[in-house]
C-alpha positions, 0 to 999 in steps of 0.5 A: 452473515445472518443467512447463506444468501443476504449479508448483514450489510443490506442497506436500503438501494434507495438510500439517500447518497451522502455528500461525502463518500470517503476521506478526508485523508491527509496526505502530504503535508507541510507547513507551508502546504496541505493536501488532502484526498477525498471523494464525494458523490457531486462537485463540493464547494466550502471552506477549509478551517484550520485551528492551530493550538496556540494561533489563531484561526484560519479560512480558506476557501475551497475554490478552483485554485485550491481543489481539482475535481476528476469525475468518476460517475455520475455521481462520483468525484475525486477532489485532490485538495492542495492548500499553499500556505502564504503564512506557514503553519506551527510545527509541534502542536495540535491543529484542528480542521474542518471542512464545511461543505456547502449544500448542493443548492448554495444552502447552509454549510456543514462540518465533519461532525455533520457528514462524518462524525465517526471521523472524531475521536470521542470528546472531539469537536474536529479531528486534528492533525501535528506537523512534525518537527522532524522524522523521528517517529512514524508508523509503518505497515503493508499488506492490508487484505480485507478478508484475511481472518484477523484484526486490522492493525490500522484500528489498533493504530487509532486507538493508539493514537486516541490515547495520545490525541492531547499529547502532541509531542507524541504523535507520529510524523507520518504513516507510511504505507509501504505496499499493498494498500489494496489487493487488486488480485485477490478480492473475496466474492462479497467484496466484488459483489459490493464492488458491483453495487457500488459501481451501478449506484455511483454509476461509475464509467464504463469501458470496451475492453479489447481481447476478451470474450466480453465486449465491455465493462457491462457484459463483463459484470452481467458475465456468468464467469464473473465471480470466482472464474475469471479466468475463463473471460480469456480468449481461448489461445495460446498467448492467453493460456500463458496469461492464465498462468501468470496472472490468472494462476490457479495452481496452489505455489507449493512453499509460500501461498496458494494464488486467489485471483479468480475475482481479479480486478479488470476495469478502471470502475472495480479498481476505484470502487475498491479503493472507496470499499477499503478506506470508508465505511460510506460505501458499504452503506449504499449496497446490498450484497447477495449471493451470486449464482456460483458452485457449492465450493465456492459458495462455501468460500463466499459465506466465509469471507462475507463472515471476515468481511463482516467484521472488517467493515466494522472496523472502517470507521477506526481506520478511517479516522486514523486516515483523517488524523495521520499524513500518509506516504504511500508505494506500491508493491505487486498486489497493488496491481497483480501478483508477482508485477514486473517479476521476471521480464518474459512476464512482462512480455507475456502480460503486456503482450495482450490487450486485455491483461494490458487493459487490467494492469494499466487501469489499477496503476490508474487507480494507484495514480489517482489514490495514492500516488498524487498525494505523495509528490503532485509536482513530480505526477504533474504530466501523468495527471494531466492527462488522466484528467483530460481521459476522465472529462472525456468520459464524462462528456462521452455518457459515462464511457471511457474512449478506448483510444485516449484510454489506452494512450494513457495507461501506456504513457503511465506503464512507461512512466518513471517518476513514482519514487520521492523523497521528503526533506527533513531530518532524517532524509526520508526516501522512499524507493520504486521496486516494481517499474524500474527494474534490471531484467536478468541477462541470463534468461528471461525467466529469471527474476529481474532486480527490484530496481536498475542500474541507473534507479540505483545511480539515483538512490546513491546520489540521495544518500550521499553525505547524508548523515542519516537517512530513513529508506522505504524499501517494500520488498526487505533489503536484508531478509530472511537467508534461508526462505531466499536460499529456497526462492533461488532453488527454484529460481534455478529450476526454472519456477521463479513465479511458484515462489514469489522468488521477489528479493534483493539478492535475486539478481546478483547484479542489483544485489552487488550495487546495492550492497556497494552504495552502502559501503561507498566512502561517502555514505557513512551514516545510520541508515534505517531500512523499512520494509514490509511485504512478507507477512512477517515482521523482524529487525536486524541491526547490520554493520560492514565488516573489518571496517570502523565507522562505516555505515549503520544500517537497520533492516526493519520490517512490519508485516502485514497490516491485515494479513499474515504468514501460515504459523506451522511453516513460519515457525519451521523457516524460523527454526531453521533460520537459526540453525543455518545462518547464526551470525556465527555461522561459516553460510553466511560467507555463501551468501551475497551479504558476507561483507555485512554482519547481520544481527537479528533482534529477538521480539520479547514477546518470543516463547521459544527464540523466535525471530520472526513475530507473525500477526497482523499489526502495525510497526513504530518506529523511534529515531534518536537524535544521530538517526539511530533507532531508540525504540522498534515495536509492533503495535500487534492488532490483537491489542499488545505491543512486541519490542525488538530491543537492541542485541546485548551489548557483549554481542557488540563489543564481540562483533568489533 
């Protein structure tokens, strides 16, 4: 920032308000179906022109039929553009696109070079998007938090991709998102300032809120406690100081991470001006951020994030680019919503319990609905959809007010809802998991931590898997992790302070554990099985194969993490060490472990200096599958500017193994 009180970022309040506030960002697309994710500050109209290499043109028009418009302001609009095709489009090959807009008045239309130019990698006339012929190639990442001190792996990844933007071939098939797309817990002081400004200048709507000591939304923002303490917006009983514990947490986690929720995310409006702030430059562009009235300390930290976030800003035109050139998949992970969501089942007794942390959750699982989860399987969101639409007309028509009743029904319909995992026919399989809403409660005490998915979300996921001669498995929390960082999470598991620790994993609960670990080594599922995961702010891959056991399944654990985020360098390297010293594939400890049906190999990063196994760094993974569904190529594209390989273990170690 140029001074203690202004940020760089000061544009004129005045400014002319664009047509278009972010996007487009491809989501799921087929040959016979598009669908595309933008917002823009009033209803757009126009045509939709598809220019295949090879093929001639086409023009849709962009009519009731084909978009959806859901009002968020007064001067913001969600568009969920779905495009069925009767004539499918060519796999393989590069297809330009544009999207003319009509001017407000019927005027003359304009193109994405007008309204979006950094949207077009240089020499481009419209950006392009390839359907892939299968899934062999994918880019894949989680955890990206804006005022994490490092590169932002989705700029690397544009600029991968811009070396490549005339080799079709080349392309990836999709860019899976594998949690943690926002951060609705930890937001920096500036971000929710720029959140602030953009809600007032997009006049985005307002709700009661029920449960704190602030009536609504507005007292909520005007609130001395809104920036950096609120916390202190809960009522004084004792149902809240145990909500101060568990999502407010203040106490630094003595192992992993020190939590930062002071500036949680509460209403419907923040939630979605967030995700506008983290997928586009647009916004940054239409506020001005100043230093609020908060302690020395914590205008300390203010200056420090305004000065990460600086940089972070810079870099959204990239990312938005690669959002416009790239499907995406998106799943939520805790960070989506709060930190440690669904964690242990006296948490969501807790947190579910009181209608003002009720009203938190809900309205950032709306926002996931809205941003991410359309775009991953409209049909399947159908009825959840519907009615957040009919919420969000009703405030429309309400002056800008969300109605407390039909907002309140809606987010418990959505809380209840199961139907947020999907999967993607091709070849290989892929199948993406939903590891927060479905989980198998611990039966030994509430305080324990819950399996990441239940019994019957199990029975699901092997009824996918069955027969399947490959398959790619998007799982957020790694199924095979690190042995000795899940040895401490259960140390403290057994203590009692699961919530310290993130004490998240797959062996957690040894009831989901054993199924999960049985599905793999079922008759019927004998493939190449590749695992992929994020969550840690590691990044590692593990080749794994059953014991005592011929022409069984493989499987591989890859895991990239975080996009923008990372794990503390002293003590990852410690973990590693130690890692390595406890748990060799040799190692008798291995035989205490839950996974002792399984060999576990760890592929070393060829970037490693001293034998590490855990590359740590923002960045993002790629992924390369032969033609039998075995990984041929594992990397890192490390946002610093390089590439880290995980070649395959030496083939001594192969034949040792059998």
């Amino acid at each position: 920032m140029t001074s203690a009180d202004t940020a760089r970022l000061d544009p004129a309040a005045s400014a002319e308000l664009p047509d278009v506030l972010a996007g487009p960002i491809l989501r799921r697309l087929a040959p016979d179906r598009l669908r595309i994710w933008l917002v823009g500050t009033r209803p757009l109209s126009g045509r939709l022109l598809l220019h295949p290499e090879g093929h001639g043109p086409r023009r849709l028009a962009l009519n009731e039929r084909r978009v959806r418009h859901l009002p968020l302001g007064r001067h913001a609009v969600l568009h969920l553009i779905d495009v069925a095709l009767e004539t499918p489009l060519p796999v393989g090959v590069a297809i330009d696109y544009d999207l003319r807009l009509a001017g407000e008045d019927g005027g003359e239309e304009a193109g994405i070079a007008d309204w979006a130019p950094h949207l077009l990698h240089e020499g481009a006339r419209r950006p392009r998007f390839v359907l892939a012929e299968d899934h062999r190639r994918l880019l894949h990442g989680s955890c990206r938090r804006p005022h994490h001190d490092g590169p932002d792996a989705l700029v690397r990844a544009d600029g991968w991709l811009a070396e490549r933007r005339d080799d079709a071939g080349a392309w990836p098939a999709w860019l899976l998102m594998t949690g943690d797309q926002i951060y609705a817990d930890d937001v920096a002081g500036p971000t929710l300032v720029a959140i602030h400004g953009l809600i007032q200048r997009l006049g985005l709507f307002d709700e009661p809120l029920e449960g704190a000591t602030v009536a609504d939304s507005q007292g909520l923002y005007a609130a001395d406690a809104t920036y950096y303490r609120r916390e202190a917006l809960l009522p004084d009983v004792e149902s809240s100081a145990n909500l101060r514990e568990r999502v407010f947490a203040g106490a630094r986690k003595p192992v992993f991470t020190s939590a930062h929720a002071r500036n949680h995310l509460m209403t419907f409006a923040e939630v979605m001006a967030m995700y506008l702030l983290v997928w586009s430059p647009e916004p940054w562009r239409l506020v001005t951020i100043r230093k609020p009235a908060i302690s020395a300390d914590d205008g300390a930290a203010f200056d420090d994030e305004a000065a990460i976030l600086d940089r972070f800003v810079e870099g959204l035109p990239a990312a938005a680019r690669l959002l416009a050139h790239v499907p995406s998949l998106m799943i939520f992970d805790d960070h989506d919503v709060t930190d440690d969501w669904n964690l242990t089942a006296d948490w969501e007794a807790c947190a579910y319990g009181h209608p003002f942390s009720r009203r938190i959750l809900g309205n950032a699982l709306l926002g996931y609905l809205l941003c991410q989860g359309w775009g991953n399987d409209p049909e399947r969101l159908a009825a959840p959809l519907d009615e957040a639409a009919a919420l969000l007309d009703a405030a429309k028509a309400s002056d800008g007010w969300l109605p407390a009743e039909a907002h309140d029904a809606c987010l418990h319909h959505l809380q209840r809802f199961e139907g947020w995992e999907f999967q993607v026919p091709g070849t290989p399989r892929l199948v993406v998991l939903d590891t927060r809403t479905r989980r198998w409660r611990s039966e030994r005490s509430p305080r324990r931590p819950s399996g990441l998915m239940d019994w019957e979300a199990l029975s699901d996921f092997q009824q996918q898997l069955l027969d399947a001669p490959s398959a790619i498995i998007v799982s957020p929390a790694p199924m095979f992790g690190v042995k000795l960082i899940e040895g401490i999470q259960k140390l403290f598991t057994l203590a009692g302070k699961p919530l310290l620790v993130d004490a998240e994993n797959w062996m957690a609960h040894r009831g989901a554990a054993s199924v999960m670990l049985n599905i793999f080594r079922h008759s019927r599922t004998p493939g190449h099985y590749v695992i992929l995961s994020g969550d840690v702010h590691y990044s590692f891959a593990y080749d794994i194969r059953l014991r005592h056991r011929r022409g069984g399944p493989r499987l591989w654990q890859i895991t990239s993490s975080g996009l923008k985020n990372a794990f503390p360098d002293t003590l990852l390297d410690a973990f590693d060490r130690a890692n390595r010293w406890l748990y060799a594939p040799r190692s008798p400890l291995n035989w205490f472990t839950q996974r002792r049906p399984m060999r576990i190999r760890p592929r070393d990063p060829d970037r490693a200096k001293a034998g590490e196994r855990l590359w740590n760094g923002a960045g993002i993974g790629l992924v390369e599958l032969d033609d039998q569904g075995r990984p041929s190529d594992i990397r890192q594209l490390d946002a610093r500017g390089f590439d880290v390989r995980f070649p395959p273990p030496p083939d001594k170690d192969e034949a040792e193994k059998d």
